[in-house]
C-alpha positions in Angstrom: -16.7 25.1 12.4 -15.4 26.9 9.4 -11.8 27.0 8.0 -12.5 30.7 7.3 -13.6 33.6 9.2 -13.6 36.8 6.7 -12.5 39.8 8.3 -13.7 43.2 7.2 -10.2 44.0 5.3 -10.6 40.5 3.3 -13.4 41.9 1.3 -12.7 42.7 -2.7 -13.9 46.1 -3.9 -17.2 44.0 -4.5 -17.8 43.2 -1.4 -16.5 39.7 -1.7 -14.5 37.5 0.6 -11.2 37.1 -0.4 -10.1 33.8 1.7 -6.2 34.0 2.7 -3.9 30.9 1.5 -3.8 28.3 4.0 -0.4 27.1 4.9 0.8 23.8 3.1 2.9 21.8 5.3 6.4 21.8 3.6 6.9 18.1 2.0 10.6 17.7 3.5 8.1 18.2 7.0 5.4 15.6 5.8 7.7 13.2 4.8 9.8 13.1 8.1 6.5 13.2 9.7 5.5 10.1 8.0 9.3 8.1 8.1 8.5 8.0 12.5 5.0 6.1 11.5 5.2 2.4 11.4 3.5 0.7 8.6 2.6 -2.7 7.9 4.3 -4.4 4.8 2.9 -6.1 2.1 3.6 -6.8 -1.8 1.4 -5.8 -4.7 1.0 -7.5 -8.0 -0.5 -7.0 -11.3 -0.3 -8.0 -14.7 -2.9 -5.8 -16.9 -1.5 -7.7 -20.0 2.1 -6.2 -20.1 3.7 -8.7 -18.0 3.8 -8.6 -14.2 5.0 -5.7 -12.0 5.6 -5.9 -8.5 6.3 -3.3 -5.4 6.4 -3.2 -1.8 3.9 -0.8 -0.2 3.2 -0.3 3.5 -0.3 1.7 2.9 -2.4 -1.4 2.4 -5.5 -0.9 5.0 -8.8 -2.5 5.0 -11.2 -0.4 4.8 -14.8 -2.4 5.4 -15.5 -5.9 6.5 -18.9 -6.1 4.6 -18.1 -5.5 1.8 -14.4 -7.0 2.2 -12.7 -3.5 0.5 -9.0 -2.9 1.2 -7.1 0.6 0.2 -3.3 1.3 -0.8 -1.7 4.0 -2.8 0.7 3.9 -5.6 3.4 6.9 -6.5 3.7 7.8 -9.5 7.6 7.3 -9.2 7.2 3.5 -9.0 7.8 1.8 -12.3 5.0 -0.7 -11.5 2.2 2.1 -11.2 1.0 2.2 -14.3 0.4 -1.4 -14.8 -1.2 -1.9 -11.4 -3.4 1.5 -12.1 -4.7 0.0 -15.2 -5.1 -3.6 -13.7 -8.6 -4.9 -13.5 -7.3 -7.2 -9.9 -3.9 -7.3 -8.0 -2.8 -10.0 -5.6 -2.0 -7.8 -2.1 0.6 -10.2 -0.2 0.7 -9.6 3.7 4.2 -10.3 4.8 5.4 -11.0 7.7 9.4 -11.3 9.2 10.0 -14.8 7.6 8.9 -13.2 4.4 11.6 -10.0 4.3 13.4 -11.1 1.4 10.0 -10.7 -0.5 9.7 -7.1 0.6 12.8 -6.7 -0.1 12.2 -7.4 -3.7 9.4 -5.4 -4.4 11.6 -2.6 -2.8 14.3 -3.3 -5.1 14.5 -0.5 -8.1 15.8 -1.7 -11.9 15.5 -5.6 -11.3 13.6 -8.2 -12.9 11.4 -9.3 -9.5 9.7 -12.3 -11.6 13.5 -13.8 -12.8 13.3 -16.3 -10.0 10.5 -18.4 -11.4 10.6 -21.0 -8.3 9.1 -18.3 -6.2 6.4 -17.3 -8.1 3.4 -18.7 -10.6 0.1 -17.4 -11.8 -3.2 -17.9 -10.5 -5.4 -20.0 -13.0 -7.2 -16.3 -13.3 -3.7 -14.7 -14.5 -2.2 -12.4 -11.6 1.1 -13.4 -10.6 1.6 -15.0 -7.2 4.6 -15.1 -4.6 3.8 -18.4 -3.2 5.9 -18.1 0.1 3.8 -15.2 1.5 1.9 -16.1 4.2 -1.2 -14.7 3.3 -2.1 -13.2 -0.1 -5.5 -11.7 -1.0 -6.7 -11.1 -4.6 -9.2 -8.4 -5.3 -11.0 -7.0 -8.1 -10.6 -2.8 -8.3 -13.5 -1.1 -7.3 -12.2 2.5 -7.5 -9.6 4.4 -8.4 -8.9 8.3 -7.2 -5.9 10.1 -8.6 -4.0 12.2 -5.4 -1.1 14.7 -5.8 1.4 12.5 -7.0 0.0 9.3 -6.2 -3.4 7.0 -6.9 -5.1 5.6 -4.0 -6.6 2.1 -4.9 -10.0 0.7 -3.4 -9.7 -3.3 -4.5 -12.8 -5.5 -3.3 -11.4 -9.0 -1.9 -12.9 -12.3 -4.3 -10.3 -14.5 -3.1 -7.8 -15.8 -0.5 -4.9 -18.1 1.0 -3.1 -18.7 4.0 -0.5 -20.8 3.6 -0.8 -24.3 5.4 0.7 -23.7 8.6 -2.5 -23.2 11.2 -3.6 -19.9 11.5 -2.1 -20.0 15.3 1.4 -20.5 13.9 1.0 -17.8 11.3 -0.9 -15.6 14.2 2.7 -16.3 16.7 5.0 -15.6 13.9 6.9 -12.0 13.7 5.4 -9.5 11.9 7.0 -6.8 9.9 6.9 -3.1 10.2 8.8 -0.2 8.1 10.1 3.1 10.0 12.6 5.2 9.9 13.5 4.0 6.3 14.4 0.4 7.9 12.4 -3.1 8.3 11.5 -3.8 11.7 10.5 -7.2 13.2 7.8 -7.2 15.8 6.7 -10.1 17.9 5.7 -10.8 21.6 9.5 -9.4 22.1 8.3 -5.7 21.3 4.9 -5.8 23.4 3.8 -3.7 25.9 1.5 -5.1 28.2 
């Protein structure tokens, strides 16, 4: 089906289409749009030989199994953009309720998030780590695609960690959702059968 349909008025003097503007939805629109929509938390980090950066994002998706690829986007607001951009890997941390404080941090505008250096340390490969996340996934950046005001991020997974509770535990524990400009815990409390 095409987006377009030229009626006999749309035509140029050369007997052209002239294809109308299609409507943009307002941004004040999207963005309230998007502030109802839940999104999964997690933590990005980089260091692409500047020092490390990190941010809280809630667009981390995967996007294939085989190969392991996962997606996120970055504004170009964030003060930790351009170092993850230009990153060769990042360390995406998956957080979960226990772990607010860490999304918290990331969240956190004009502070030093590596000060604390008891919650952190470096992998022996260099990116910077937040040990007390319950899972954290390192991937190498596989592509990079520049969108409005923001660059979307496809990182290929090389490496993992769950921390040492059993998966079960980690599984049972509360996750953590952002909406409405708020954190949310879920858990078997907010399921619907």
């Amino acid at each position: 089906m095409n987006a377009y349909s030229p009626r006999s008025d749309d035509l140029s003097a050369h007997g052209v289409a002239v294809a109308e503007p299609i409507p943009v939805l307002p941004a004040d629109v999207f963005k309230m749009a998007f502030r109802l929509y839940p999104g999964g938390v997690s933590l990005i980090t980089a260091d692409a030989g500047t020092g490390p950066v990190a941010l809280t994002a809630t667009s981390v998706s995967p996007v294939s199994a085989e190969p392991p690829l996962v997606m996120f986007s970055l504004s170009a607001l964030s003060s930790s953009t351009p170092t993850i951009r230009n990153a060769d890997t990042v360390v995406i941390h998956l957080l979960n309720a226990s772990t607010l404080e860490l999304a918290q941090l990331g969240a956190t505008s004009g502070i030093d998030r590596f000060a604390d250096t008891s919650r952190w340390q470096r992998l022996a490969t260099g990116e910077p780590v937040f040990t007390e996340a319950p899972v954290w996934i390192r991937a190498r950046v596989h592509n990079r695609m520049e969108a409005g005001g923001s660059t979307v991020i496809v990182a290929e997974a090389i490496e993992s960690s769950v921390r040492s509770e059993s998966f079960d535990a980690l599984a049972s524990s509360d996750g953590l959702v952002y909406v409405n400009r708020a954190w949310h815990r879920i858990g078997t409390h907010s399921q619907i059968d």
